[in-house]
C-alpha positions in Angstrom: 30.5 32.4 8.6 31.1 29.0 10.0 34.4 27.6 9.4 34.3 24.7 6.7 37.0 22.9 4.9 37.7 19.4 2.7 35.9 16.6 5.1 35.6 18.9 8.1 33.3 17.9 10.6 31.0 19.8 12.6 28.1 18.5 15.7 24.9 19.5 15.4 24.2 22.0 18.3 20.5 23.2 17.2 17.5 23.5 14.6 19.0 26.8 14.1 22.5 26.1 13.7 21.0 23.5 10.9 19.4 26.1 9.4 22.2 28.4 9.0 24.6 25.7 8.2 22.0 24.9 5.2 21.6 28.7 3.8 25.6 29.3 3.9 26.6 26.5 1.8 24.1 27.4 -0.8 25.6 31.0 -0.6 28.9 28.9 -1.0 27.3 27.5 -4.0 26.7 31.0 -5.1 30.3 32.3 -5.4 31.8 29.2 -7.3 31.6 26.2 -4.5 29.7 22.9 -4.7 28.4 21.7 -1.6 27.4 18.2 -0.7 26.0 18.1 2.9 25.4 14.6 4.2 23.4 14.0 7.8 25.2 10.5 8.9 24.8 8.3 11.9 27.7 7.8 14.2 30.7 10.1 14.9 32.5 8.8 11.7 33.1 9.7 8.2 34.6 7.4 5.7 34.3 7.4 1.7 32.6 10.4 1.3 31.6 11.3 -2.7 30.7 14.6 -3.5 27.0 15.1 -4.9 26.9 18.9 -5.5 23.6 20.2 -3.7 22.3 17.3 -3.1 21.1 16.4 0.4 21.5 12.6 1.8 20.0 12.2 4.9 20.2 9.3 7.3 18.1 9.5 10.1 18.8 6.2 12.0 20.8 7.4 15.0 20.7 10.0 17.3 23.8 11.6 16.4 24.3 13.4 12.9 27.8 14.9 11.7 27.5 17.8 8.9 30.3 17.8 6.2 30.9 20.4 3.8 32.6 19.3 0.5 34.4 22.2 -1.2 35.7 22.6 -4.8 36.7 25.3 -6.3 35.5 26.1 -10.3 37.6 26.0 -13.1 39.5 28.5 -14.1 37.6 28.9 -17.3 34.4 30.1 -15.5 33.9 33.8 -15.4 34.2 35.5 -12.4 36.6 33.6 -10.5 39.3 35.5 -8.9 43.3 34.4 -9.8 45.1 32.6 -7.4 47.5 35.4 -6.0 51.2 35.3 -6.8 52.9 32.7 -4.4 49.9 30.8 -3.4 51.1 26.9 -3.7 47.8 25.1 -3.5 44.0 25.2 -4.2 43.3 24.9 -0.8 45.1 28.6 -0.1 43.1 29.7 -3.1 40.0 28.6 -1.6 40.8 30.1 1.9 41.8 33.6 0.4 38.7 33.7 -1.5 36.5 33.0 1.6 38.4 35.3 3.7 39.0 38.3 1.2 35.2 37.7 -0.6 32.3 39.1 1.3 29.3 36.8 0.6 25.8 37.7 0.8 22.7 35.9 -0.1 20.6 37.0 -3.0 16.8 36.3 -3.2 17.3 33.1 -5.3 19.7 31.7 -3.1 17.2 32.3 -0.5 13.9 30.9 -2.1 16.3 28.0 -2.6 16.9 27.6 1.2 13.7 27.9 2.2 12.5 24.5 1.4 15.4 22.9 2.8 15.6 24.8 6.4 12.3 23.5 6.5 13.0 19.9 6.1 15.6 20.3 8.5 13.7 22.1 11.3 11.5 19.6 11.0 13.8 16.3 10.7 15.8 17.4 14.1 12.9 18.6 15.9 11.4 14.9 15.4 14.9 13.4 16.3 14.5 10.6 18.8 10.9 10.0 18.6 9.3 7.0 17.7 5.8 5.0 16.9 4.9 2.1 17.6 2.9 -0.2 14.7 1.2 -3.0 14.9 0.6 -4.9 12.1 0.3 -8.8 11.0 3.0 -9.1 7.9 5.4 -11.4 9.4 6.5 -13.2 5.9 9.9 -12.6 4.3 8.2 -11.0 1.8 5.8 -9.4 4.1 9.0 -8.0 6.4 10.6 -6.9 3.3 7.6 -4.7 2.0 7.1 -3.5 5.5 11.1 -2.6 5.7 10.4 0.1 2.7 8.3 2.3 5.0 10.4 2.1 8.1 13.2 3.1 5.5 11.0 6.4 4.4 9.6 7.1 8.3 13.2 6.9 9.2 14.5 9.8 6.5 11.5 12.4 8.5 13.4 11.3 11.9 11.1 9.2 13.2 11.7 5.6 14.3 9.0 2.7 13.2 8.7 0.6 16.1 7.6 -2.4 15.0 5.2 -4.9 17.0 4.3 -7.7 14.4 1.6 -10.4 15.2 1.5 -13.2 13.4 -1.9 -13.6 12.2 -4.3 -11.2 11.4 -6.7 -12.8 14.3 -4.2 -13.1 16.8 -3.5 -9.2 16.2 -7.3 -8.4 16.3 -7.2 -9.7 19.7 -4.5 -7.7 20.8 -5.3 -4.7 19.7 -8.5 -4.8 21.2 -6.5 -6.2 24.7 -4.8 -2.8 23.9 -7.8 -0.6 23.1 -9.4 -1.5 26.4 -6.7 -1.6 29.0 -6.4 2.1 27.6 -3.0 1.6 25.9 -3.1 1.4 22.1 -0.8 1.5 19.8 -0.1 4.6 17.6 -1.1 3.1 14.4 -2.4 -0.4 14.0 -3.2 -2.6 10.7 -6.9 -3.6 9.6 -8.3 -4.5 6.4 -12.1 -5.4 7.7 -14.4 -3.0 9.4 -13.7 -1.5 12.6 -16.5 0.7 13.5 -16.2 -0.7 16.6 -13.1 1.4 17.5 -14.7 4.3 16.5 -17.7 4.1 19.0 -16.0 6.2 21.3 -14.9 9.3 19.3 -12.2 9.9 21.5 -10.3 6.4 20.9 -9.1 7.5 17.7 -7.1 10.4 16.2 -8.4 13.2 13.6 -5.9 13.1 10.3 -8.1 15.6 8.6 -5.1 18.0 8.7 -2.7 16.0 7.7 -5.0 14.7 5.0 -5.8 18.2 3.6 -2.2 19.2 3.3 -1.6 16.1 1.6 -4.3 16.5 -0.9 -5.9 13.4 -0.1 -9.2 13.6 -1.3 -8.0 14.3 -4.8 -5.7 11.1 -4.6 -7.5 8.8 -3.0 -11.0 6.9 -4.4 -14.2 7.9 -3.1 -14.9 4.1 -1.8 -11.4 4.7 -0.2 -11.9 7.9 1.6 -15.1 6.2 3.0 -13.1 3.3 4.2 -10.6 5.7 6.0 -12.9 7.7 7.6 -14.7 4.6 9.0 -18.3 6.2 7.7 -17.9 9.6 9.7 -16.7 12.9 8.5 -12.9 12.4 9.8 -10.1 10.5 8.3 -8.9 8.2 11.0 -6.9 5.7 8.9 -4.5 5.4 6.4 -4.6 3.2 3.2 -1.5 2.0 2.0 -2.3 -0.3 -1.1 -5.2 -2.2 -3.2 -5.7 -5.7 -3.7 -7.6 -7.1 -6.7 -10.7 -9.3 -5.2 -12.2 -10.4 -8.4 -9.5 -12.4 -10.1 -9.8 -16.1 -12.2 -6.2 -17.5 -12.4 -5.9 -19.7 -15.6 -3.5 -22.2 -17.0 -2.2 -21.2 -20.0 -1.0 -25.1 -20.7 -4.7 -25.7 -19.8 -6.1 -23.9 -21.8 -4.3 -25.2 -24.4 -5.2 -28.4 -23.7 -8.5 -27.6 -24.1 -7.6 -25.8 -28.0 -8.8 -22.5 -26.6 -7.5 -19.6 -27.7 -8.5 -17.7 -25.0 -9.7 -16.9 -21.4 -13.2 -16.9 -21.0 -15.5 -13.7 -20.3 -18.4 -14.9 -19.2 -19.7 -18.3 -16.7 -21.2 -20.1 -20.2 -18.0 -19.1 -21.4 -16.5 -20.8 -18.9 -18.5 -23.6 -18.3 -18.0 -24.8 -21.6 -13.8 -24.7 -21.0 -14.9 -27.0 -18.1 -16.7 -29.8 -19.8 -13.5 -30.0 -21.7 -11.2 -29.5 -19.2 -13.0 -32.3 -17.3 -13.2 -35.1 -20.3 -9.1 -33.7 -20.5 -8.3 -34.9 -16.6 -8.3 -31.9 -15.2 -10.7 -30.2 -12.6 -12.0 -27.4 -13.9 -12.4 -25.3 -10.7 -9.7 -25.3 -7.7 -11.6 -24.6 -4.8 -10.1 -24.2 -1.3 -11.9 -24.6 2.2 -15.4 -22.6 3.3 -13.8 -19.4 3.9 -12.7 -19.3 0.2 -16.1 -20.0 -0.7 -17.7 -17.2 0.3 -15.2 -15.0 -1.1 -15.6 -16.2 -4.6 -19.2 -16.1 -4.0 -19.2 -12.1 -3.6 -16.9 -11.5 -7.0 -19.5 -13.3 -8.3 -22.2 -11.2 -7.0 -20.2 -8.4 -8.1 -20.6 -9.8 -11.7 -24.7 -10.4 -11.8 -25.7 -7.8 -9.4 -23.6 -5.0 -11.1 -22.5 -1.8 -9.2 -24.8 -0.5 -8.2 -27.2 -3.7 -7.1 -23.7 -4.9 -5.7 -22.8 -1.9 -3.0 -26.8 -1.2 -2.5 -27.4 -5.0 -1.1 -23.8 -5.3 0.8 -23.1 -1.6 1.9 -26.7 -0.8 2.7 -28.6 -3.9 3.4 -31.2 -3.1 0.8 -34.3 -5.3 0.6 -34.9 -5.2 -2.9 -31.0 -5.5 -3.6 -30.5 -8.7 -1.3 -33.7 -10.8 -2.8 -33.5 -9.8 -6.4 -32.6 -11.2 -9.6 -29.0 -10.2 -9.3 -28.3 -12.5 -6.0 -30.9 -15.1 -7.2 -28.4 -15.6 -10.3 -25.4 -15.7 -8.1 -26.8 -18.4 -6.1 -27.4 -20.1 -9.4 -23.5 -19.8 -11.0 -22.2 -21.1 -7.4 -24.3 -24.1 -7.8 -23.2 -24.7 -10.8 -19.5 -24.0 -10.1 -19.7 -26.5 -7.2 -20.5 -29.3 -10.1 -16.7 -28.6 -11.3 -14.9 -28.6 -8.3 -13.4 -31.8 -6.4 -14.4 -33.3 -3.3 -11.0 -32.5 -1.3 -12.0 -28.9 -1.8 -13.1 -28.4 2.0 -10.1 -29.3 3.5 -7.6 -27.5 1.3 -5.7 -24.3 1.5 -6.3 -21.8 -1.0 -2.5 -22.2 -1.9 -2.7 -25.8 -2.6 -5.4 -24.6 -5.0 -3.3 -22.2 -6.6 -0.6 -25.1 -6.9 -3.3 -27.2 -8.8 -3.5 -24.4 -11.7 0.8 -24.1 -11.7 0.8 -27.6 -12.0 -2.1 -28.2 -14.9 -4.0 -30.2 -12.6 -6.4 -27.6 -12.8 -7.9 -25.2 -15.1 -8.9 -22.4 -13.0 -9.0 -20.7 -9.6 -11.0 -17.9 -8.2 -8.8 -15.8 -5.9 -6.9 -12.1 -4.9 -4.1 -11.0 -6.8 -1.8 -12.1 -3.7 -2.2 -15.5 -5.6 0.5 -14.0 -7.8 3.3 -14.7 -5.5 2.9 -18.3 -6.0 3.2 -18.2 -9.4 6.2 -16.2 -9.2 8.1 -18.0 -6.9 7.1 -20.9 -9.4 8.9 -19.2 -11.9 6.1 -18.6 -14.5 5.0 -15.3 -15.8 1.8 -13.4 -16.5 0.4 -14.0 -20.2 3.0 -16.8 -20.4 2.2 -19.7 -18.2 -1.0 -18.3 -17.1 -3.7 -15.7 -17.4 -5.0 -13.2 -14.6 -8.1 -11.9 -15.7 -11.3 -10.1 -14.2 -14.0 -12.9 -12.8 -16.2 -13.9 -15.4 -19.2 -11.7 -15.9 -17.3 -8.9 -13.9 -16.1 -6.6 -17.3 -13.3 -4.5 -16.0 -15.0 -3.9 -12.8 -12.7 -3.9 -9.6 -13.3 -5.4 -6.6 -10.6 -4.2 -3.7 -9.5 -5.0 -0.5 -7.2 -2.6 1.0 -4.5 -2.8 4.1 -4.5 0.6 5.9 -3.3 1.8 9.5 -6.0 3.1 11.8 -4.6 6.0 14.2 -5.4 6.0 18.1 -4.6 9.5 19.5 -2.0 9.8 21.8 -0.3 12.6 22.9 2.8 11.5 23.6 4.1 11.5 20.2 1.4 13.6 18.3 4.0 15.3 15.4 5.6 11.2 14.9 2.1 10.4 13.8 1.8 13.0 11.2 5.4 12.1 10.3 3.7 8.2 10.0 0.6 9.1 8.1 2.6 11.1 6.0 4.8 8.4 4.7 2.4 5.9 4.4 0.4 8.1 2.1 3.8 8.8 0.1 3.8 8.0 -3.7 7.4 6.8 -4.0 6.8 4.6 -0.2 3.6 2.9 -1.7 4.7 1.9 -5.3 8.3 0.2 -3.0 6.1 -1.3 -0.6 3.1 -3.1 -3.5 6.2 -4.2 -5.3 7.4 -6.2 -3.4 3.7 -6.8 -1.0 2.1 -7.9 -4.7 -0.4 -5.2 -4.5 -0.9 -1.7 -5.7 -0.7 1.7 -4.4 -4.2 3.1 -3.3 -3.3 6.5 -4.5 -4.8 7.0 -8.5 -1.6 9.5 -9.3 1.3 6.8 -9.0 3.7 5.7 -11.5 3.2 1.1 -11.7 5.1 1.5 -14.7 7.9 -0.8 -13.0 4.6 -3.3 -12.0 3.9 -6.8 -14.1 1.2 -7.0 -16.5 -1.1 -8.1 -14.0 -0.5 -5.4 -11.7 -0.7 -2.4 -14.2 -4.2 -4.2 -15.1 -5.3 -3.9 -11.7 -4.2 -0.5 -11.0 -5.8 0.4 -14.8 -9.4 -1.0 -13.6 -8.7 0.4 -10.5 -8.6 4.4 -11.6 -10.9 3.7 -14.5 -13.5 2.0 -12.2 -13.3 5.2 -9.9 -14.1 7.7 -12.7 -16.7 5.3 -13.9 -18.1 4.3 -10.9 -17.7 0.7 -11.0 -15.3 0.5 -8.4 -16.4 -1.1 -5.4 -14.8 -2.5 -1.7 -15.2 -5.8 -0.3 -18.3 -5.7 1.7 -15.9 -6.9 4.8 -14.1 -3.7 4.7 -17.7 -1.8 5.5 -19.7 -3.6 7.0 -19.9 -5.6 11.1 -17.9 -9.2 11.3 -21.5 -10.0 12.9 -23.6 -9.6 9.2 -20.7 -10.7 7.2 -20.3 -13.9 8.8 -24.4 -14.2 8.6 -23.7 -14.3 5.4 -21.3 -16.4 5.0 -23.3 -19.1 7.1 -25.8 -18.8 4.3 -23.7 -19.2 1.2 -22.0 -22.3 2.5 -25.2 -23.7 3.5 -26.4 -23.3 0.1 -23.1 -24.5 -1.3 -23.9 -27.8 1.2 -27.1 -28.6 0.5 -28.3 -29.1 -2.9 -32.5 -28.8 -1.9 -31.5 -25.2 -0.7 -33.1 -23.1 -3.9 -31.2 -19.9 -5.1 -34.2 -17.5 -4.7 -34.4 -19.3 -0.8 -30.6 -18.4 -0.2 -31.5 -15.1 -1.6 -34.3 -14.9 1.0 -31.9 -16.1 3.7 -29.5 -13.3 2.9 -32.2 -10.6 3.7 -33.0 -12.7 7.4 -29.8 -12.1 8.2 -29.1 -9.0 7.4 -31.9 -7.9 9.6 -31.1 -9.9 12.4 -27.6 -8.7 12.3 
């Protein structure tokens, strides 16, 4: 047996000294020892506490030091033999016991081991590598959220190298500067369709194993797992959270301004709080510039085309689906909706719009659950100082976006990339990331009970909508930047131009659809 006493320190020499290390301290543990082994950067040891069979690992450095912390049990328990006559401290008990004792494993101790040799074979075979991520969360916040999977990466011995773009187009542009010179990252951010990647099958690595061990199809939603396998057979990307598209943000102190008692459910609903709202001084509907637009157009879609109308006209480009009554009604809300915003709309931000509703300027905004962080940073909270409820018309349907990490296959680090998928699939490394992000995890089996109203809403609608097939993605996230910004072109010329009919937008939708 290896030698071990009080704070005694030992260098890791090999996977298989580790793993011997590991199965003698738990037969330690066996003949009346507790053991605490802690894997610690740097050659130093300093306020050491004692957490009997517990493992702390800290995978940061290159160097690890493995301590054994011994204490003897009481001499109350049974089976502990008395200190022999003369013996002047514990620490000579101890030694007699480990020298006199002979100590074998049983089968328990062993079926105890094996999971931890494992993670230890594993940690210090990854020691020293690294991947490098690209992403576009430069924020605080953003860098924060971000910080909670480098943390979990770190703990499997893997190092996140991070290479941060601000801007989400700035880091499209990049990456595909990357993709073509030859030299991609090993994991990069998207949240919009990227087929385009995928073209050549060998650009982009299959997960599929990684994905079955981690029992991904059972976690994940089906409009999830088709996002992540890009529309083939293969996972090739990794989600790591869900935002909530389909959102109205309401004043509470509008709303009682107004003397309603409530949010509304549906657009008459609505429209009715805006009349009021407008004769009160307020604008009914903060709007934000043309980008914002055609993003509250499709929640709206969402609400009058239903489901199933809903993924058949944006997934599939179906005739009937793009011309019919559904998207003829949406056209018709929008142009009403435009009678109860402001003029300044166009040139604001979508958080100055979100300011208007903080401040009771304005009744209402249509906008992603990432609105949320402005309210909080404002202080007020959820079913308080305002409401967060499903776009009118939309039930508890749930409309997503969802960040994920898109894999390129390199072969220089192949095991750090199943160590990085790995952990950004991880329950516990998804709820600390949305926490603090603003979003949700993406996986249906994890615990937001530490999540705002709001958020628990989302994530409710979210599994619900799954089993009852009312769950649906952005259309961005499935189909080319060339159709959706067709359409786009098309809802903000209707939005412009009040001669521009709702069944003639409608028509318009189909044109470009088939010419894109």
């Amino acid at each position: 047996m290896l030698p071990v006493s009080t704070r005694e320190t030992v260098a890791m020499e090999t996977p298989a000294w580790w793993a011997t290390a590991l199965i003698e301290g738990l037969v330690l543990m066996e003949a009346g020892f507790a053991m605490a082994p802690l894997f610690l950067k740097r050659k130093t040891v300093s306020s050491l506490s004692p957490v009997p069979g517990k493992a702390l690992m800290d995978t940061g450095g290159k160097t690890f030091i493995f301590c054994y912390l011994i204490q003897t049990k009481s001499d109350a328990q049974p089976g502990r033999k008395k200190a022999p006559s003369g013996a002047s401290t514990r620490s000579q008990d101890k030694e007699t016991n480990l020298k006199t004792t002979p100590i074998f494993p049983s089968a328990a101790c062993i079926r105890r081991a094996v999971p931890w040799v494992a993670l230890v074979l594993a940690c210090s075979a990854r020691a020293g590598e690294s991947v490098e991520v690209m992403h576009w969360w430069t924020s605080g916040g953003e860098t924060a959220a971000v910080g909670k999977f480098k943390e979990a990466l770190s703990v499997r011995g893997v190092e996140w190298k991070d290479l941060a773009v601000g801007g989400a187009d700035n880091q499209r542009t990049l990456l595909k500067t990357r993709v073509g010179k030859g030299s991609p990252p090993d994991a990069a951010q998207i949240n919009s369709d990227v087929r385009a990647y995928a073209a050549n099958p060998g650009n982009l690595a299959n997960l599929n194993d990684v994905a079955a061990k981690g029992g991904w199809d059972d976690a994940l939603p089906a409009p999830v797992q088709r996002y992540a396998k890009l529309g083939g057979k293969n996972y090739v990307a990794v989600p790591v959270n869900v935002h909530r598209n389909n959102v109205m943000w309401i004043s509470a102190a509008g709303l009682k301004k107004i003397g309603a008692s409530a949010p509304p459910k549906t657009w008459d609903e609505f429209f009715a709080m805006a009349e009021k709202a407008r004769a009160a001084g307020m604008i009914p509907l903060a709007m934000a510039e043309d980008s914002w637009v055609n993003f509250m157009f499709m929640q709206v879609a969402y609400g009058t085309m239903h489901t199933d109308a809903f993924r058949k006209a944006f997934y599939d480009a179906d005739e009937a689906a793009l011309k019919g009554p559904g998207m003829v009604q949406a056209f018709e809300v929008m142009r009403k909706a435009r009678g109860y915003s402001d003029r300044s709309a166009a040139t604001r931000r979508w958080n100055e719009a979100t300011q208007m509703v903080i401040q009771g300027k304005a009744l209402a905004q249509v906008n992603g659950d990432w609105v949320k962080g402005e309210f909080t940073l404002a202080g007020k909270k959820p079913n308080v100082d305002y409401f967060c409820i499903p776009v009118p018309g939309s039930g508890s349907g749930h409309v997503f976006s969802s960040d994920a990490f898109m894999f390129f296959r390199n072969a220089k680090s192949p095991s750090a990339q199943v160590a990085l998928a790995e952990t950004l699939m991880d329950k516990d490394a998804q709820v600390a990331f949305s926490l603090i992000k603003g979003s949700v995890p993406v996986r249906m089996d994890a615990d937001v009970s530490g999540f705002d109203a709001c958020a628990r809403q989302s994530y409710a609608d979210f599994v619900a909508g799954n089993k009852d097939g009312t769950l649906a993605a952005a259309p961005s996230m499935l189909q080319t930047p060339a159709r959706i910004a067709a359409w786009r072109d098309v809802v903000l010329a209707f939005w412009n131009d009040d001669s521009m009919t709702a069944q003639q937008a409608a028509n318009r939708m189909l044109a470009a659809a088939r010419a894109n």
